[in-house]
Structure formats: structure tokens, C-alpha cells
VOZABA-876250 format. One record per residue: z, y, x of N, C-alpha, C, CB in turn. Coordinates in nm, 2 decimals. Each point is the difference from the previous one (the first is absolute). Glycine has a CB too. Layout:
# residues N
(site (Z; Y; X); (Z; Y; X); (Z; Y; X); (Z; Y; X));
...
END
This chain:
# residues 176
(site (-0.01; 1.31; -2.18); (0.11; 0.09; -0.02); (0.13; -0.08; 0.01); (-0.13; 0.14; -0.15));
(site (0.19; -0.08; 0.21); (0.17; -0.12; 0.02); (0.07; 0.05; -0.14); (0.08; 0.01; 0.33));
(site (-0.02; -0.11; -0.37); (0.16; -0.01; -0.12); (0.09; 0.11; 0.14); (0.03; -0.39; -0.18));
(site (0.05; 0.43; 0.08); (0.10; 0.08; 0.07); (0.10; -0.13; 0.02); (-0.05; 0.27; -0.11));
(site (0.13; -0.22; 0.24); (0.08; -0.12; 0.07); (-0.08; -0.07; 0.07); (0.15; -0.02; -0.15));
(site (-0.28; 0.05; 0.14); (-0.05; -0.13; 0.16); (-0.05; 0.11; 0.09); (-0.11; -0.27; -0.11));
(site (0.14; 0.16; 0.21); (-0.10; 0.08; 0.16); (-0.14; 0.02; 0.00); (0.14; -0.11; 0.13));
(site (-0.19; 0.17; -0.06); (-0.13; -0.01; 0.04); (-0.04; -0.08; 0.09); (0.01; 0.19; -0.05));
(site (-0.14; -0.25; 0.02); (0.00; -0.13; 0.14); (-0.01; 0.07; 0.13); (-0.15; -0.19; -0.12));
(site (0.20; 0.14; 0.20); (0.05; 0.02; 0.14); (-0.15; 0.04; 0.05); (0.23; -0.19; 0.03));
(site (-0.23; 0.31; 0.08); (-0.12; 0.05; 0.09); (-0.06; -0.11; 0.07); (0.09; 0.22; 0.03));
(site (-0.21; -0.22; -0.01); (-0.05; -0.12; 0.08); (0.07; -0.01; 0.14); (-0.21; 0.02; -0.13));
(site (0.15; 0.13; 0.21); (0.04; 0.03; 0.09); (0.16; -0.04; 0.04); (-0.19; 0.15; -0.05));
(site (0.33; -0.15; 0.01); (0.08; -0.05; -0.01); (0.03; -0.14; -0.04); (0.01; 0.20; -0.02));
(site (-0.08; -0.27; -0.04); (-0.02; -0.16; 0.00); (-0.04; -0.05; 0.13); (-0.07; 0.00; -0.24));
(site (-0.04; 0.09; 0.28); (-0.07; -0.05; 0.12); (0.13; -0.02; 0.10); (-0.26; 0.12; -0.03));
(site (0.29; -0.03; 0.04); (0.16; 0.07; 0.13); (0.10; -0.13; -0.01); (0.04; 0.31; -0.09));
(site (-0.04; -0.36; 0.00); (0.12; -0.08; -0.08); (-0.14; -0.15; 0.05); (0.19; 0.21; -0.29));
(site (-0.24; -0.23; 0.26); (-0.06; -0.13; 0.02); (0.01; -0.03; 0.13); (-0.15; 0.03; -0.17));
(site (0.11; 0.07; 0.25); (-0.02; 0.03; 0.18); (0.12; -0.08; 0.04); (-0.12; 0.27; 0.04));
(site (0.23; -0.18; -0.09); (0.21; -0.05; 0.04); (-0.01; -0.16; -0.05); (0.18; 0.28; -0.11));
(site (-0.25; -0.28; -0.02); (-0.01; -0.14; -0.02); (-0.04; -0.12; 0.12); (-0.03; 0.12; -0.22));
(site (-0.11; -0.15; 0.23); (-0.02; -0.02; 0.08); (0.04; -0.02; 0.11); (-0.08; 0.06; -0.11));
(site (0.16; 0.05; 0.19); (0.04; 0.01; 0.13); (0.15; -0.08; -0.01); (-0.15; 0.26; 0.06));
(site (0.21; -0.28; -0.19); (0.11; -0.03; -0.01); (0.03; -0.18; 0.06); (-0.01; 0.23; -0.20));
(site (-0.11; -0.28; 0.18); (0.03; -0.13; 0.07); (-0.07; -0.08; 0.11); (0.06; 0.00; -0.20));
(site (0.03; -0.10; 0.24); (0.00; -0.04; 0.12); (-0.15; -0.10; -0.03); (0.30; 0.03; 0.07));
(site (-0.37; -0.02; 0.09); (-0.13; -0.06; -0.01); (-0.06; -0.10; -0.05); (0.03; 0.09; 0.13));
(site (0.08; -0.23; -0.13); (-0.03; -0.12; -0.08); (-0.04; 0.04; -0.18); (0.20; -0.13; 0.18));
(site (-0.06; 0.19; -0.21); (-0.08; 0.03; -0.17); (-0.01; 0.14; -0.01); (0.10; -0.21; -0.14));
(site (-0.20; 0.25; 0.22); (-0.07; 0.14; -0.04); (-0.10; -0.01; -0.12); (0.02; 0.08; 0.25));
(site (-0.04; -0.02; -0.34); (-0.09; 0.01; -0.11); (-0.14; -0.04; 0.02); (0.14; 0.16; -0.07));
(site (-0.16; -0.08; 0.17); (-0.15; 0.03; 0.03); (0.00; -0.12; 0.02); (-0.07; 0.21; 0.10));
(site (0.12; -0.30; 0.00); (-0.03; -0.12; 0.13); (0.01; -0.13; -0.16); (0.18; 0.11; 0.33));
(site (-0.11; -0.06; -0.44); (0.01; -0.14; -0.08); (-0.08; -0.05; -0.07); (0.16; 0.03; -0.01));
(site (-0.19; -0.19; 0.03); (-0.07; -0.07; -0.01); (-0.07; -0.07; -0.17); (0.13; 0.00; 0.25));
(site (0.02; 0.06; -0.29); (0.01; -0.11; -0.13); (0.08; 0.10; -0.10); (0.00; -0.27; 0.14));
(site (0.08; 0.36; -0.13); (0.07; 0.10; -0.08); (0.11; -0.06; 0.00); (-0.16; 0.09; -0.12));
(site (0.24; -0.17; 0.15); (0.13; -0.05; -0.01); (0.11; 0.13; 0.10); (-0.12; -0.31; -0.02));
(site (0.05; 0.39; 0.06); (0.11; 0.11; 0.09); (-0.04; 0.08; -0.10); (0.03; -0.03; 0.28));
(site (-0.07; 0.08; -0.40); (-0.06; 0.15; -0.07); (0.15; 0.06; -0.07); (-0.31; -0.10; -0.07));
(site (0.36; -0.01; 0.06); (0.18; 0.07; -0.07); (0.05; 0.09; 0.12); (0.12; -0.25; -0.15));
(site (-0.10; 0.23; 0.26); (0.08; 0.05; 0.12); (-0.03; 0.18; -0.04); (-0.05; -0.24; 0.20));
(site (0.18; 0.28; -0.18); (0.03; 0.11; 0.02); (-0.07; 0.10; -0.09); (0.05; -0.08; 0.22));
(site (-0.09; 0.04; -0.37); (-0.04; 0.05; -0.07); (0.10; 0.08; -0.05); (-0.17; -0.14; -0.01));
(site (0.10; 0.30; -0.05); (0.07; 0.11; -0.09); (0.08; -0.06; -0.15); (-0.20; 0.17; 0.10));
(site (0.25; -0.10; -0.16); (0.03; -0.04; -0.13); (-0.04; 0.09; -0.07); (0.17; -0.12; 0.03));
(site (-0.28; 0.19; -0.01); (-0.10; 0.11; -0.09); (-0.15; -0.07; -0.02); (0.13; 0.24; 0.10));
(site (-0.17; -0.27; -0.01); (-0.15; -0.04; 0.08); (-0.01; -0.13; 0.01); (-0.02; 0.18; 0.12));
(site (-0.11; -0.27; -0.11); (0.00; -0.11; 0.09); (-0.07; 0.03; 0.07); (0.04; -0.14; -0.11));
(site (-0.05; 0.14; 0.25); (-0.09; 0.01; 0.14); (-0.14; -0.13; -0.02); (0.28; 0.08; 0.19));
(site (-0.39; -0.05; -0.20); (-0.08; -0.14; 0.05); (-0.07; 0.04; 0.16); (-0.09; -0.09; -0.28));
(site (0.07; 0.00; 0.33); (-0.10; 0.02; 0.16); (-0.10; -0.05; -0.01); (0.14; -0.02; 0.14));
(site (-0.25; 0.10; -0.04); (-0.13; -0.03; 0.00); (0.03; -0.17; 0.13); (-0.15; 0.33; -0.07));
(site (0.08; -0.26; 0.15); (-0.01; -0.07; 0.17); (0.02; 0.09; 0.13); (-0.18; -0.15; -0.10));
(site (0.15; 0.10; 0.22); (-0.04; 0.01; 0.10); (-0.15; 0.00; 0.05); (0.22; -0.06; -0.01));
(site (-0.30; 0.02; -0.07); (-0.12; -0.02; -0.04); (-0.04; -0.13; -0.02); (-0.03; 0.17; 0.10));
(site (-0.06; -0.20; -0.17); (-0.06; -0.10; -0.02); (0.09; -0.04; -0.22); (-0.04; -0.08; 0.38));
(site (0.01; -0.07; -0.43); (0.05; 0.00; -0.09); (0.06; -0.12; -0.05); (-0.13; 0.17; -0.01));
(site (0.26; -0.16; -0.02); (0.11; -0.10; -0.11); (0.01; 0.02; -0.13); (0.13; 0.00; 0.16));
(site (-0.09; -0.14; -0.17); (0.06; 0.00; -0.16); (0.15; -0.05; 0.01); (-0.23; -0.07; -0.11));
(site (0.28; 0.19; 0.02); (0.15; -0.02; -0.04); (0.04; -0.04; -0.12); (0.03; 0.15; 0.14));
(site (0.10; -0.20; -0.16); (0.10; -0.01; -0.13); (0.09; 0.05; 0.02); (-0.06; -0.16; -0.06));
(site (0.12; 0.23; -0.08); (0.11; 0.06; 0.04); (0.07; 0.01; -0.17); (-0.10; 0.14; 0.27));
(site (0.26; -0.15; -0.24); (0.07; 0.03; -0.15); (0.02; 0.18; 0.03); (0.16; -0.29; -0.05));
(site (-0.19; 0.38; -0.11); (-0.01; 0.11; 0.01); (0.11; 0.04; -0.13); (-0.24; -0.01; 0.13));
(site (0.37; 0.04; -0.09); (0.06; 0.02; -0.12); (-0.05; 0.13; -0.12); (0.19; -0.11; 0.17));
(site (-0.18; 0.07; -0.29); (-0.06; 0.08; -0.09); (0.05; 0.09; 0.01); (-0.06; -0.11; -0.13));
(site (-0.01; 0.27; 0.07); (0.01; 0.16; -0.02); (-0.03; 0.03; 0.11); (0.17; 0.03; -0.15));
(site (-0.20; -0.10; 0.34); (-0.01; 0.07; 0.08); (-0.15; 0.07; 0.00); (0.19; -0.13; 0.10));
(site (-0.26; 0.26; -0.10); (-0.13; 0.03; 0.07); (-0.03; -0.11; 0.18); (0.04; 0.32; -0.16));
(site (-0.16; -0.31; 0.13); (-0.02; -0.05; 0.15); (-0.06; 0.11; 0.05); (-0.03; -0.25; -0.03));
(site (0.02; 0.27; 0.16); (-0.05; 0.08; 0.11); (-0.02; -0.09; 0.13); (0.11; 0.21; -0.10));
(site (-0.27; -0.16; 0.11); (-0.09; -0.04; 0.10); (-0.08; 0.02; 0.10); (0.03; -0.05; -0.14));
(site (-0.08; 0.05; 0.26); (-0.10; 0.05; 0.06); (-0.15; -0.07; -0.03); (0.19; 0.06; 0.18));
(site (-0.29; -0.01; -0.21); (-0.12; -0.12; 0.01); (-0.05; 0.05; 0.12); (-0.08; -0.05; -0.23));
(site (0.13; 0.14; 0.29); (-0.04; 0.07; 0.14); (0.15; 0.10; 0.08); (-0.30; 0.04; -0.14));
(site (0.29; -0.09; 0.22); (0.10; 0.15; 0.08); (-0.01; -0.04; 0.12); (0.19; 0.07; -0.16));
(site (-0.15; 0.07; 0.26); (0.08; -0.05; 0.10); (0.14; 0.17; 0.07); (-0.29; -0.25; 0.07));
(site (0.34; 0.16; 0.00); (0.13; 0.08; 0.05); (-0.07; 0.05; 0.14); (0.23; -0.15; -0.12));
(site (-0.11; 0.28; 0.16); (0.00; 0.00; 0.20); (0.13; 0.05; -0.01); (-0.25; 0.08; 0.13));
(site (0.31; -0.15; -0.02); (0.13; 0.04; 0.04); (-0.02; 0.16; 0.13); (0.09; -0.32; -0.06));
(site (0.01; 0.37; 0.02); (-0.02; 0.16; 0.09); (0.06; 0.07; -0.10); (-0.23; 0.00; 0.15));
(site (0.23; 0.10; -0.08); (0.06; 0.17; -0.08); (-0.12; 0.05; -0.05); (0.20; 0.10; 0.16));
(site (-0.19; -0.07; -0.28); (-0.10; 0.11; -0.06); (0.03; 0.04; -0.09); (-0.16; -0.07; 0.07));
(site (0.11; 0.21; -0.09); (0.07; 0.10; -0.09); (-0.14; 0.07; -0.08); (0.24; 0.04; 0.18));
(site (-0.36; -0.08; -0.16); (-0.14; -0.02; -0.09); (0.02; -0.14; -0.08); (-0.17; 0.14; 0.19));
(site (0.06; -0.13; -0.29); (0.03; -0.10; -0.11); (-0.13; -0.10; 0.11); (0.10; 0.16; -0.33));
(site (-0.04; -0.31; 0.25); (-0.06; -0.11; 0.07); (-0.16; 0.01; -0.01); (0.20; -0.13; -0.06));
(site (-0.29; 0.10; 0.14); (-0.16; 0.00; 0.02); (-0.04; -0.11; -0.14); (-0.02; 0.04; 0.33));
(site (-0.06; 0.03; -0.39); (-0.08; -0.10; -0.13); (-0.10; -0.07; 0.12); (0.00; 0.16; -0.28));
(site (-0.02; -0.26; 0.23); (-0.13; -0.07; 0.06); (-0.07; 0.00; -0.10); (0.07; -0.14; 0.18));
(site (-0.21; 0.23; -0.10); (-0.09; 0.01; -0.15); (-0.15; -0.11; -0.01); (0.08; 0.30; -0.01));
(site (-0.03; -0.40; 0.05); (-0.09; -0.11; 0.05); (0.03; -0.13; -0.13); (0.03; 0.08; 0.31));
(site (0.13; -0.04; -0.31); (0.08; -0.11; -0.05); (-0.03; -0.03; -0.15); (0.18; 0.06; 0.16));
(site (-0.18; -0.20; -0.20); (-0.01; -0.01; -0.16); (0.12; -0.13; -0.04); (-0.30; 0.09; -0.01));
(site (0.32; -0.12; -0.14); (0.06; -0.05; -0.01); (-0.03; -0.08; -0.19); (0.12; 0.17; 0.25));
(site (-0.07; -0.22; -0.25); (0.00; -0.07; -0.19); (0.12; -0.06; 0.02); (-0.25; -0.09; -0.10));
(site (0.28; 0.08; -0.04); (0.11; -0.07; -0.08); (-0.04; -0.04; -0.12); (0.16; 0.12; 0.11));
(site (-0.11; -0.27; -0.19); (-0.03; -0.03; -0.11); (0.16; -0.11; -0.03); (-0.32; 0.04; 0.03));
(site (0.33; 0.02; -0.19); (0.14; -0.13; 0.02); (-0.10; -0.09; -0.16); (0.37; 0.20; 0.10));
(site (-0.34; -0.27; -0.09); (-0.06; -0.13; -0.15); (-0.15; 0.06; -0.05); (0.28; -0.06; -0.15));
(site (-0.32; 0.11; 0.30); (-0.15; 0.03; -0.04); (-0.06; 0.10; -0.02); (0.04; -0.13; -0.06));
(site (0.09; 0.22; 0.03); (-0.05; 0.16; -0.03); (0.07; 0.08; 0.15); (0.03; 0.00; -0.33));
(site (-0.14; 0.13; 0.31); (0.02; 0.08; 0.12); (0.11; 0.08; 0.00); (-0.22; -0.01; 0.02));
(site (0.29; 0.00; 0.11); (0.10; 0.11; 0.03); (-0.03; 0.08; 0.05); (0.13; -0.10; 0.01));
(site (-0.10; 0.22; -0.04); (0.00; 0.11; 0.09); (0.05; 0.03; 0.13); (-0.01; 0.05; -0.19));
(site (-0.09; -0.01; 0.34); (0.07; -0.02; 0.09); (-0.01; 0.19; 0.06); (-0.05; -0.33; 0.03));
(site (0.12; 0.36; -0.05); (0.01; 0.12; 0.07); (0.08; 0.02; 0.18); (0.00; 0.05; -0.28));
(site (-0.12; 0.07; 0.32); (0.06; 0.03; 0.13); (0.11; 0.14; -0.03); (-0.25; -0.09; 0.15));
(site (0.34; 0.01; -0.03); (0.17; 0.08; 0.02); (0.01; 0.02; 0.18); (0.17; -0.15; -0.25));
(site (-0.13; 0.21; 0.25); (0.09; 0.00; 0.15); (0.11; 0.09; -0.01); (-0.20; -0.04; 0.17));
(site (0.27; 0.03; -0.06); (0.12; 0.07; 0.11); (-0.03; 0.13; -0.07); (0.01; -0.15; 0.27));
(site (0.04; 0.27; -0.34); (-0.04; 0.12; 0.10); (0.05; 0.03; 0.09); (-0.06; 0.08; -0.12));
(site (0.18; -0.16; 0.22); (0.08; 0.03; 0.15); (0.02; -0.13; 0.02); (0.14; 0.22; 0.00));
(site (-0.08; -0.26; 0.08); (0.04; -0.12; 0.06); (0.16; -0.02; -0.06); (-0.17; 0.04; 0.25));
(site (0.24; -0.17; -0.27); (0.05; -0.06; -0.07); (0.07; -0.06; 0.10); (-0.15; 0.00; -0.19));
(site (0.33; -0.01; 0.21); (0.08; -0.09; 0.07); (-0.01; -0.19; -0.04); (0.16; 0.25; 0.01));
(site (-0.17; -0.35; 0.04); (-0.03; -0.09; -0.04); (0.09; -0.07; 0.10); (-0.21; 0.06; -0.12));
(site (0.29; -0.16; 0.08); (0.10; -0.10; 0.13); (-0.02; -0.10; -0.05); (0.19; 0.11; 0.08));
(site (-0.26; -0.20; -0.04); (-0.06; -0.16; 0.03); (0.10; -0.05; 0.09); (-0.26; 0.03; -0.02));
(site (0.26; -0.20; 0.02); (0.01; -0.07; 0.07); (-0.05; 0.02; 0.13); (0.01; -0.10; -0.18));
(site (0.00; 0.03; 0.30); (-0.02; 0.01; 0.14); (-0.15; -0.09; -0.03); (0.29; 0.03; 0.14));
(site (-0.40; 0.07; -0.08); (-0.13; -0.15; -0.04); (-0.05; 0.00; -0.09); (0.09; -0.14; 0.06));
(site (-0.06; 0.25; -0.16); (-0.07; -0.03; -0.16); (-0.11; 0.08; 0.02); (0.20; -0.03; -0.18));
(site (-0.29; -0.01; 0.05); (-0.15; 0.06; 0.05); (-0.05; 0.15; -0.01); (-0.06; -0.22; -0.07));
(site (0.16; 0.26; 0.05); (0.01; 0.22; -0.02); (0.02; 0.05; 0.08); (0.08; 0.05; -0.14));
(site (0.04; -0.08; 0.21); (0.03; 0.11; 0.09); (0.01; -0.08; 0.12); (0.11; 0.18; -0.15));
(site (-0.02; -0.34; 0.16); (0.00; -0.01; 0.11); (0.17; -0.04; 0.05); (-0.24; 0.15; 0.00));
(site (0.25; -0.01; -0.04); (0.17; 0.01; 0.02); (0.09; -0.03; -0.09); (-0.04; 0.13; 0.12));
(site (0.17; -0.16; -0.05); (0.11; -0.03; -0.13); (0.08; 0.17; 0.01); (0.07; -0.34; 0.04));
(site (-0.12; 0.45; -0.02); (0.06; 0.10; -0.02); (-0.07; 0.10; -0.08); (0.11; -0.06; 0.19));
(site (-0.10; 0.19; -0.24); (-0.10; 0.06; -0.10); (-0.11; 0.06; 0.13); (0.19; 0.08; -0.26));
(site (-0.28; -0.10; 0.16); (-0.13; 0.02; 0.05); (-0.11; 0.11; -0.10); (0.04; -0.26; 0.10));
(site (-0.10; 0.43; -0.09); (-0.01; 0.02; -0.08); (-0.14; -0.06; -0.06); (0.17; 0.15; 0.08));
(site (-0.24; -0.18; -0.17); (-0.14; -0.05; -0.01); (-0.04; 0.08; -0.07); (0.00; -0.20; 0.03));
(site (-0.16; 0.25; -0.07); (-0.05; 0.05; -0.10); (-0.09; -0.13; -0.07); (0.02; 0.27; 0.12));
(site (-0.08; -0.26; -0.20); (-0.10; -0.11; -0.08); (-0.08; 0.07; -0.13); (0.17; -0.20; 0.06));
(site (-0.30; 0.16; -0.02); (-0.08; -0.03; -0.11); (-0.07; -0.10; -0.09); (0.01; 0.14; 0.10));
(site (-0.03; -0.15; -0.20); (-0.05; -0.14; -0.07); (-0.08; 0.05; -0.16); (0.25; -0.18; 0.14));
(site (-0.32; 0.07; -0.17); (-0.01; -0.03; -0.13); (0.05; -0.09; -0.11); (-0.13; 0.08; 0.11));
(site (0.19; -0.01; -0.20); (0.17; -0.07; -0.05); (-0.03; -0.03; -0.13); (0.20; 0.15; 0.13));
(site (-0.16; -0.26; -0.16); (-0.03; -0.02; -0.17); (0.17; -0.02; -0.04); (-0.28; -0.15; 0.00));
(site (0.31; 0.20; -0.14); (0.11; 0.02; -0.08); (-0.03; -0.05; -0.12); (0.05; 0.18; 0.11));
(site (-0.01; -0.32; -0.13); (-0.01; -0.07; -0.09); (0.12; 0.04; -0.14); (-0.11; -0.17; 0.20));
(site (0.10; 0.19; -0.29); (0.13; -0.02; -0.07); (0.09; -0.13; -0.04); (-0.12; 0.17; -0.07));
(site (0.22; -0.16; 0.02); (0.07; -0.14; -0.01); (-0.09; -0.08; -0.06); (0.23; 0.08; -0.02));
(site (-0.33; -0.22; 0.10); (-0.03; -0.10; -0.05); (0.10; -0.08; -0.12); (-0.11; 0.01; 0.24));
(site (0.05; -0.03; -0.38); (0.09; -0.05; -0.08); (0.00; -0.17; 0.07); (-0.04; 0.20; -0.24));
(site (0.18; -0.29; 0.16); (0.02; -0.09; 0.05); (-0.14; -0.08; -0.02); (0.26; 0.03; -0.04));
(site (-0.21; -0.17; 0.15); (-0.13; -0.08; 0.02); (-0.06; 0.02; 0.14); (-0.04; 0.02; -0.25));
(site (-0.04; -0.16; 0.27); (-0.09; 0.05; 0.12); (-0.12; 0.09; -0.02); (0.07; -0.20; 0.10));
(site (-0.07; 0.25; 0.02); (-0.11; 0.07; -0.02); (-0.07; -0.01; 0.17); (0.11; 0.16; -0.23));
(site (-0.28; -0.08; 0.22); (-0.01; -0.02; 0.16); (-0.09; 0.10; 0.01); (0.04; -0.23; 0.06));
(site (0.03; 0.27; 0.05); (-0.06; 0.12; 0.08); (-0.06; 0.00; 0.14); (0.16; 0.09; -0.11));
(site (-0.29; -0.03; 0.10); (-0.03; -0.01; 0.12); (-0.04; 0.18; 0.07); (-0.08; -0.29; -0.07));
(site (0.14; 0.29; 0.21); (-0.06; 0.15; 0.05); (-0.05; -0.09; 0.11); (0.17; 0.24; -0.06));
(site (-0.27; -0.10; 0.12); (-0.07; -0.01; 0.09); (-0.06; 0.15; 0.07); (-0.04; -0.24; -0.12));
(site (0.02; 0.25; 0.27); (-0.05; 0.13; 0.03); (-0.07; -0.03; 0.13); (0.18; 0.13; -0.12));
(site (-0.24; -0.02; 0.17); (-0.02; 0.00; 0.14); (-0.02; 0.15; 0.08); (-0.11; -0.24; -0.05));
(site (0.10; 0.25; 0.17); (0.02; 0.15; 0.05); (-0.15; 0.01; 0.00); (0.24; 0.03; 0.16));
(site (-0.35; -0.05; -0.19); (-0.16; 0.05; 0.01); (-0.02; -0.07; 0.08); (-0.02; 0.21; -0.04));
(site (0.06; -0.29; 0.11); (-0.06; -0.07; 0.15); (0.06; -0.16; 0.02); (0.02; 0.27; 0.13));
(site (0.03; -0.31; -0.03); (0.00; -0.11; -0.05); (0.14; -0.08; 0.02); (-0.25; 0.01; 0.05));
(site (0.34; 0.02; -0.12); (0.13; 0.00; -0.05); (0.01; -0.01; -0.11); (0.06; 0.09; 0.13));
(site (-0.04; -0.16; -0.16); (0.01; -0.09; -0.19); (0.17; -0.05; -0.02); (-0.30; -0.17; 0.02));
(site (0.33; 0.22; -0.11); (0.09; -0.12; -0.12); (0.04; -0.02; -0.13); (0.06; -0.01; 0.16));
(site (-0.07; -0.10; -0.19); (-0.01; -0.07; -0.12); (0.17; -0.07; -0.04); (-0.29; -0.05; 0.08));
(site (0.35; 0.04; -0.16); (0.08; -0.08; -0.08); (-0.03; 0.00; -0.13); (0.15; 0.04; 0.14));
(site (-0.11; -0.19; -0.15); (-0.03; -0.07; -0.18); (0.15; 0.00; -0.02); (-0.23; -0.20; -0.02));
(site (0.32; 0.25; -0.09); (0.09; -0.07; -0.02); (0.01; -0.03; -0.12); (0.08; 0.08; 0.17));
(site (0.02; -0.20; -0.21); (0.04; -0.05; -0.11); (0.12; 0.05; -0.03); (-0.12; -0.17; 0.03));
(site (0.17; 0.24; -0.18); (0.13; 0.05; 0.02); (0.02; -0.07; -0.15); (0.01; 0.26; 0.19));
(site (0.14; -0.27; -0.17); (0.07; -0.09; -0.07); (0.10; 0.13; -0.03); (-0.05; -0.29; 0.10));
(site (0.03; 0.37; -0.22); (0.13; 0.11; -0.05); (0.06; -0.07; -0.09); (-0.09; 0.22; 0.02));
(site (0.20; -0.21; 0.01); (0.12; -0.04; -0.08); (0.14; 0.09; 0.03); (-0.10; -0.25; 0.01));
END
């Protein structure tokens, strides 16, 4: 039940939309997905949300400073298509996914698009491609952490589409 005066947590489906813009928002050196070590995970973050990234496939470990009160939002699974569409994004019903943060399980729920979504990236970034808007639709399986209290803590997601496309991130998060 919410206290009167707060919001309701944000729709998945709309986090996803917002993660996608994320994403697409930087240039290929420190793109999320592509990082190695979590030292790019501040870039171009919300001041409601923290964004985490899975991969491109395969699996990393990150660190990262997470300022306190933020929820995190995640994929342990997704993927985008760039194009027009005005049907909601294709589930892949192949796909699975986990999340766990200090050991205990997160909940990872499937969201998508129900239309396709304007998105303007960088020239090169890994969404659309273009530095002009592009519309995308996306589906995924999204975990919605609440504000981690201060301290480290560690999270790991992981997913794959049923076949043989995997990824994995460990991260270490330092909220403060």
C-alpha cells in the first residue's frame, strides 16, 4: 500500500523504453554493455533510477558507486529492433533469466514495448546505429530493485534467449 504523497513504482515496460534511450545514449568506447570494469556506469544516468547493464554476451564483473535512495533497474535478459512498429514487442518464449543482490533472489519480470519508442543515440551506438531518432520496440526480463540501503552490496543478473546466447554480470555496488 503506498503512504499518501508517494508515487507508484514506475511500469516496467516504461523503464525498459528509458533504459533502451539509455543505452543508446553513449558513444561506443564507454557504452555500458561494452564495460569492462564499471567505471563508465555513472554516465548519463536518471535522477529517479539507477540503470545497471547486462552484456553483449558472454560475462563481466563490474564496480560501481550507486548514490543512495536510487531503485536500480535491470535487464537479466532483453533485446531491442530498430524499425516502426505499432504491435507490442515479440516475447521470446525461449528466454530465461535470474537475479540475486547479497544472495537473495530478485524478481525478474518480462516487459516489452507495446509500440515502438523514439530513441536518438550517438552515431555507432549499439541500438540503433544512428545519431538521429530511431523508432525501437524492446522486450526483456527486468528486475526492480528498491533503494539498496548504504554500504556495499553485490549483485549478480544473468539470462539467456533458450539457445545459445548467454549473459552474465557480477557487480559490486558501493551506495552512498
Amino acid at each position: 500500500m503506498l503512504t499518501p504523497g508517494t508515487d507508484p513504482a514506475p511500469a516496467p515496460a516504461a523503464l525498459a523504453a528509458r533504459w533502451v534511450a539509455w543505452v543508446a545514449a553513449h558513444r561506443q568506447p564507454v557504452n555500458p554493455l561494452k564495460d569492462t570494469t564499471g567505471r563508465h556506469g555513472g554516465r548519463h544516468q536518471p535522477d529517479d533510477v539507477w540503470f545497471l547493464a547486462g552484456t553483449l554476451g558472454g560475462r563481466v564483473s563490474r564496480r560501481c558507486v550507486v548514490p543512495a535512495g536510487r531503485p536500480l533497474f535491470f535487464p537479466a535478459f532483453c533485446w531491442w529492433q530498430p524499425g516502426r512498429r505499432d504491435d507490442p514487442a515479440e516475447p521470446m518464449p525461449h528466454a530465461s533469466g535470474h537475479a540475486e543482490l547479497d544472495g537473495f533472489a530478485v524478481p525478474v519480470r518480462p516487459a516489452g514495448s507495446p509500440a515502438s519508442f523514439p530513441v536518438r543515440g550517438f552515431f555507432n551506438n549499439v541500438v540503433t546505429a544512428w545519431p538521429w531518432p530511431v523508432h525501437v520496440s524492446c522486450w526483456g526480463l527486468w528486475g526492480l530493485v528498491p533503494p539498496p540501503a548504504p554500504g556495499t552490496h553485490h549483485l549478480t543478473l544473468a539470462g539467456h534467449d533458450g539457445g545459445r546466447f548467454w549473459v552474465e554480470a557480477d557487480y559490486e555496488l558501493e551506495v552512498r
